[in-house]
KEKE-3310 file (N, C-alpha, C; in steps of 0.2 Angstrom, whole numbers, plus 5000, padded with zeros to 4 digits):
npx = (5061:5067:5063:5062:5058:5047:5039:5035:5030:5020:5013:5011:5000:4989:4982:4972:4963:4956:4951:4937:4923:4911:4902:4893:4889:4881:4877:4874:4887:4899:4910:4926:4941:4951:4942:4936:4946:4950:4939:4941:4951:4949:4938:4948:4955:4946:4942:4950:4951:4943:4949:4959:4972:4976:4987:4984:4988:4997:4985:4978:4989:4986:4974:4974:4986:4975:4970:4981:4985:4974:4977:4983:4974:4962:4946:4939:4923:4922:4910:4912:4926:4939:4951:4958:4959:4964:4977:4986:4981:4990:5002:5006:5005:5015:5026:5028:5029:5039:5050:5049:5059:5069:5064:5054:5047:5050:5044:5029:5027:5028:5017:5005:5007:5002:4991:4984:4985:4978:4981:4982:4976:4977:4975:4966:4953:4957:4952:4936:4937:4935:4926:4914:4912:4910:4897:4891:4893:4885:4871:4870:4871:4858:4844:4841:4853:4858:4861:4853:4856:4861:4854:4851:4865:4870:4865:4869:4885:4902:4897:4904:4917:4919:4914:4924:4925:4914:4912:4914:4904:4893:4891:4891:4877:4870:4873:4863:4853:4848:4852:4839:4829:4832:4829:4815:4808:4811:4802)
npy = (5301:5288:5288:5272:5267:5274:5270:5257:5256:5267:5257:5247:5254:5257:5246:5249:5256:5245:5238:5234:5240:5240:5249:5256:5266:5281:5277:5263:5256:5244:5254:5262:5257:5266:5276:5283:5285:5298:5305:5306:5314:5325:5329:5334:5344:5354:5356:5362:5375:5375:5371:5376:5375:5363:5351:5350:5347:5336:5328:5325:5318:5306:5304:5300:5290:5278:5268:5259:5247:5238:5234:5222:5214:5217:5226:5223:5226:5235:5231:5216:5215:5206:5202:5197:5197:5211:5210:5205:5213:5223:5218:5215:5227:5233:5227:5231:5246:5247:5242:5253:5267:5277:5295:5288:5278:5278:5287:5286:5276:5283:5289:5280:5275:5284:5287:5277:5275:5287:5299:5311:5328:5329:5314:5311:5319:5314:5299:5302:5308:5297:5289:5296:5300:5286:5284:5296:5290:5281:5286:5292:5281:5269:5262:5249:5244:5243:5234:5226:5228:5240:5249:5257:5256:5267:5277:5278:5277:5282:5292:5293:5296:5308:5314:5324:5335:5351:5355:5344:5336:5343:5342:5330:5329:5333:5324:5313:5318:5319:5303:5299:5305:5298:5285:5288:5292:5282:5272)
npz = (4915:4904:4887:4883:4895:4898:4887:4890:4903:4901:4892:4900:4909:4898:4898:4906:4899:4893:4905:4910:4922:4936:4932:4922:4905:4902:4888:4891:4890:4898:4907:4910:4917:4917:4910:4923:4929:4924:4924:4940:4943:4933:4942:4956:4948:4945:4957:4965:4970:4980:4991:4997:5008:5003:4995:4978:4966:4970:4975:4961:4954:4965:4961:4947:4947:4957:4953:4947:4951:4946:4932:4934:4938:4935:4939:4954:4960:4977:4985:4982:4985:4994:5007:5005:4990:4990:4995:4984:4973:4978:4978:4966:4960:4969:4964:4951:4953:4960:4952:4940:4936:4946:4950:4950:4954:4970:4973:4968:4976:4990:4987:4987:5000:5007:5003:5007:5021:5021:5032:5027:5020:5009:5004:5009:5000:4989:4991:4993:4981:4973:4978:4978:4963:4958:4963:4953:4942:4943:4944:4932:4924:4916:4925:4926:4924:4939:4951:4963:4978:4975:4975:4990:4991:4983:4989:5002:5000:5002:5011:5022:5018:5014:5025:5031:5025:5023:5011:5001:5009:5005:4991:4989:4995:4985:4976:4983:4981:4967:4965:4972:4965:4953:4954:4958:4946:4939:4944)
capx = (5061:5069:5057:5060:5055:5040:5035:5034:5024:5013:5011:5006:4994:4986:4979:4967:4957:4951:4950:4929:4923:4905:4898:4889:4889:4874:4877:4876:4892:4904:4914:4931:4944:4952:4938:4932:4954:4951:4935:4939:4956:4945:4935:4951:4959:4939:4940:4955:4949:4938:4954:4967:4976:4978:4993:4978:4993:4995:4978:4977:4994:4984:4968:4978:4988:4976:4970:4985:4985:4970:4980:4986:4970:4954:4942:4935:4919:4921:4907:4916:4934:4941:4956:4965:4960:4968:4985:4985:4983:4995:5010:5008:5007:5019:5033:5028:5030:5048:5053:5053:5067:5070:5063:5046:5046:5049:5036:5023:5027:5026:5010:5003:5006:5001:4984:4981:4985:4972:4979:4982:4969:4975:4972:4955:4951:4958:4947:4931:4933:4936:4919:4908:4915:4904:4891:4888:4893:4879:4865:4871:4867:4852:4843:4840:4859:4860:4861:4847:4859:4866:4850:4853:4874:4870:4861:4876:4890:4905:4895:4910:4922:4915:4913:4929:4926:4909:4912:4914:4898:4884:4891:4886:4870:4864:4870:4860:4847:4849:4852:4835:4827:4834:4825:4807:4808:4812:4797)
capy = (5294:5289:5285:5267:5267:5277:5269:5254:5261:5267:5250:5244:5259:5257:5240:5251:5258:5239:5235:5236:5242:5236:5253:5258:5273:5281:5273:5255:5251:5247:5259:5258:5261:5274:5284:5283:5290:5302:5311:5308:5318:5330:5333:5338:5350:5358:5358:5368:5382:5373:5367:5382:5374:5357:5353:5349:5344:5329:5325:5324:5312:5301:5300:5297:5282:5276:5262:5255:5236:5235:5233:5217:5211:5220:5229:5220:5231:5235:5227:5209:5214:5204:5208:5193:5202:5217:5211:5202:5219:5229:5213:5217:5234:5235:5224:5236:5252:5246:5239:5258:5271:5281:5295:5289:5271:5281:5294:5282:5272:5288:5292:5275:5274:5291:5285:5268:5279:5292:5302:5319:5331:5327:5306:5310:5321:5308:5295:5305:5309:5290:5285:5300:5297:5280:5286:5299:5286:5278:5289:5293:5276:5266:5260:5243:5241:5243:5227:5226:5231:5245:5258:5257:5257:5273:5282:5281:5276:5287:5299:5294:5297:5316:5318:5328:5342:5356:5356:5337:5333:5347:5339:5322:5328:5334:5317:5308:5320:5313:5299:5299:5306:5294:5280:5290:5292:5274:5268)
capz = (4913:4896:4883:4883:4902:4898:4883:4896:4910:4894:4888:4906:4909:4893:4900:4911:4893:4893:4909:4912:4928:4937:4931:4916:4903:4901:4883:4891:4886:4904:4910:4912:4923:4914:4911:4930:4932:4923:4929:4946:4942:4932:4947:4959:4946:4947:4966:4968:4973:4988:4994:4997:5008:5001:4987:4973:4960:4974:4975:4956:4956:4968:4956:4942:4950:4961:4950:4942:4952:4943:4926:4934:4943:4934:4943:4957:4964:4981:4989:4981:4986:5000:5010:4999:4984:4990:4996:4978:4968:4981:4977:4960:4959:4971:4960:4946:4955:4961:4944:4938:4937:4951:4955:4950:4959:4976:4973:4966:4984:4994:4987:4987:5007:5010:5001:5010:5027:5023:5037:5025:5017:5001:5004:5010:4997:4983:4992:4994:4974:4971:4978:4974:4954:4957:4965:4950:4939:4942:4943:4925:4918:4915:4933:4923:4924:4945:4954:4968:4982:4976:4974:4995:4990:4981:4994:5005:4999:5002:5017:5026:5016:5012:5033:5033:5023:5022:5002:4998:5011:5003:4985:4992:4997:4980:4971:4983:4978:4959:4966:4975:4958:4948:4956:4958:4940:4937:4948)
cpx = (5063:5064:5055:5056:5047:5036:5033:5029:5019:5008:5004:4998:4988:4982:4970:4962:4952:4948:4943:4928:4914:4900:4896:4887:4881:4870:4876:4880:4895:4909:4920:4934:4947:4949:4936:4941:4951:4945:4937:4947:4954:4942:4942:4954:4953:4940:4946:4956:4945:4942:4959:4974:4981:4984:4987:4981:4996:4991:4977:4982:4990:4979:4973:4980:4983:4973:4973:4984:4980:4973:4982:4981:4962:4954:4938:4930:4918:4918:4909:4924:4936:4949:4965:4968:4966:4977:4988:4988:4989:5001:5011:5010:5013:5027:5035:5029:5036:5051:5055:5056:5065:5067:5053:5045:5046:5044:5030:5024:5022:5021:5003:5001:5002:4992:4979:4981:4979:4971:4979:4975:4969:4973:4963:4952:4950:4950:4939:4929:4930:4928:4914:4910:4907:4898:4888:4887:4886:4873:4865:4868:4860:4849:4843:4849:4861:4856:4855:4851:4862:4859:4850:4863:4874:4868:4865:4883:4895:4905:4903:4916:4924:4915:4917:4929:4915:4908:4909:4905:4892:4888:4887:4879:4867:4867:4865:4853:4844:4848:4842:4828:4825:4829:4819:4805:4809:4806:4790)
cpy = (5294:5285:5278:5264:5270:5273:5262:5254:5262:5263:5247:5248:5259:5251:5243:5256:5252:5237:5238:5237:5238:5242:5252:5267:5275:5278:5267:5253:5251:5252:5257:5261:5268:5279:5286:5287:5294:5308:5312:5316:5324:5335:5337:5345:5354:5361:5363:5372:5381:5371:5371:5379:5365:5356:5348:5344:5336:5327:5322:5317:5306:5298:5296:5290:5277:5267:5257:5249:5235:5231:5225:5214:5212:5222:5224:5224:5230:5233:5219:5210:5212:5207:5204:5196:5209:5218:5209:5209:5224:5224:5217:5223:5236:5233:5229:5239:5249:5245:5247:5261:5275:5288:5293:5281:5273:5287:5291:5277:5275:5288:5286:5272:5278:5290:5280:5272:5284:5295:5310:5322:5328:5317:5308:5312:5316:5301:5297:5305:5302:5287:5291:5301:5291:5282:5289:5295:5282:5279:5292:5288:5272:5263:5252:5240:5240:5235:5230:5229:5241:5254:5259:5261:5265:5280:5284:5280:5282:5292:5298:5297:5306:5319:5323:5336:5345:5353:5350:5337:5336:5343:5333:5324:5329:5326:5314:5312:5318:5307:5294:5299:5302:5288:5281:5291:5286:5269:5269)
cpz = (4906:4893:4881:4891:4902:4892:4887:4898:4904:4893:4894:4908:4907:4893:4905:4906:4892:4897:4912:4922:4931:4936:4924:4913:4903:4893:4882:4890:4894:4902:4910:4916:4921:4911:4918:4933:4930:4926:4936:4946:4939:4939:4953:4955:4946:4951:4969:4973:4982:4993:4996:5000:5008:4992:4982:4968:4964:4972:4967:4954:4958:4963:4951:4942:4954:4960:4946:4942:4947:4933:4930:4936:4940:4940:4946:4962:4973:4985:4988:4982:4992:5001:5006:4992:4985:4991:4989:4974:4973:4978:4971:4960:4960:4969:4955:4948:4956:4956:4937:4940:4941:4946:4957:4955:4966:4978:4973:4973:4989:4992:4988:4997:5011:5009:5004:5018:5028:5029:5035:5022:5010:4999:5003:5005:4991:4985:4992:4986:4971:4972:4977:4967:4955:4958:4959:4943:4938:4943:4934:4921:4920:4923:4931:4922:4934:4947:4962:4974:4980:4973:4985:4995:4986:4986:5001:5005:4999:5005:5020:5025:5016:5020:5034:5029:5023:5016:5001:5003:5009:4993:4986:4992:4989:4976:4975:4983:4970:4960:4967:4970:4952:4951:4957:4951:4937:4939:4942)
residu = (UNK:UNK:UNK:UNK:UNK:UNK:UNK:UNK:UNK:UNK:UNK:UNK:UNK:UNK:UNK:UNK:UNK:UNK:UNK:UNK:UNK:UNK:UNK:UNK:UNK:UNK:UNK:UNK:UNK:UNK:UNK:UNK:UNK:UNK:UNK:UNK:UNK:UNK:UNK:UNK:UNK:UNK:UNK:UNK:UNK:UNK:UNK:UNK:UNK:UNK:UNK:UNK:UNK:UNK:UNK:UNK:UNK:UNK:UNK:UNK:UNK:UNK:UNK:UNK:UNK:UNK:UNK:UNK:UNK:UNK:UNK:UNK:UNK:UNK:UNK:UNK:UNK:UNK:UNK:UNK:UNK:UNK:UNK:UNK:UNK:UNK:UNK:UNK:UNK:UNK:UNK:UNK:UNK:UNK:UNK:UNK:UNK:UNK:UNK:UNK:UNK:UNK:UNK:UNK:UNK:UNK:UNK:UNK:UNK:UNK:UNK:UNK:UNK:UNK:UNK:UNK:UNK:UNK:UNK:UNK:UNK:UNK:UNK:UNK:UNK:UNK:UNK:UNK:UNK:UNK:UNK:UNK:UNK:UNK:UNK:UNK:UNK:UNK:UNK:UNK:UNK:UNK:UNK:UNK:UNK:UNK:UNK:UNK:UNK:UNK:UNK:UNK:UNK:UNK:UNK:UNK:UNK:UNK:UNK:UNK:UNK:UNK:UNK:UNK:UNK:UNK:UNK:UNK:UNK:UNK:UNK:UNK:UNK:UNK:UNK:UNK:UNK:UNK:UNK:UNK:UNK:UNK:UNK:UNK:UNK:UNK:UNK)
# end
């Protein structure tokens, strides 16, 4: 990419440092989407090794991009996203992702389809990290910040997602042992 194409893409990027989320630091302050990128990208270059025969440096790719719409739409939390919302942030997205220079406009497609398909190991993976990220997210911040639905929304959110692998499903069990914790220490 030449450097005004990347300082570009940068700019747009750099929108997703402000861009708040519906979680909470343990600090109180919201989350934002580009810290919730980057741990969950954090967590696949950890997981590696649980994965031999998944391309990991994919899965990472995936984290990385998989919240860019958001740059054009905010973060709207999954239990309030409709199916309007979503083709909204996909149009956009998807104007921007074509709008850069080859070969990253067609990789960033590729991985984008391959992501919403959720038919490979490495979709799944990416998705599985995408929502046990919140989950832990939110046993990390203050219980006084969860909204009445979501100590329910914590206790199984994302099982589905996690059903395909051993690994991803005994991690899940110990957050919603945290999880579980977190709540009987709050009572």
């Amino acid at each position: 990419m030449n450097p005004t194409d990347l300082l570009n893409a940068l700019h747009v990027a750099e929108r997703l440092k402000d861009t708040l989320r519906h979680s909470f630091t343990p600090g109180g302050r919201p989350e934002s989407v580009a810290e919730h990128t980057f741990r969950i990208a954090l967590m696949a270059y950890w997981m590696r090794d649980e994965f031999p025969d998944a391309d990991m440096d994919k899965v990472i790719r995936m984290c990385l991009i998989h919240d860019l719409g958001e740059c054009f739409t905010g973060d709207i939390p999954t239990f309030d996203k409709t199916t309007q919302d979503e083709a909204v942030e996909e149009h956009l997205l998807y104007t921007w992702v074509d709008s850069l220079p080859a070969p990253y406009n067609s990789d960033m497609r590729a991985l984008y389809d391959e992501m919403i398909a959720r038919e490979t190991t490495e979709a799944r993976i990416y998705k599985a990290l995408d929502g046990l990220e919140a989950v832990i997210q939110h046993n990390e911040a203050d219980l006084s910040t969860w909204a009445p639905h979501e100590y329910d929304l914590n206790m199984h959110y994302a099982d589905d997602k996690c059903a395909f692998s051993p690994y991803l499903t005994e991690l899940r069990e110990i957050i919603r042992a945290e999880t579980i914790k977190k709540i009987e220490e709050g009572k």
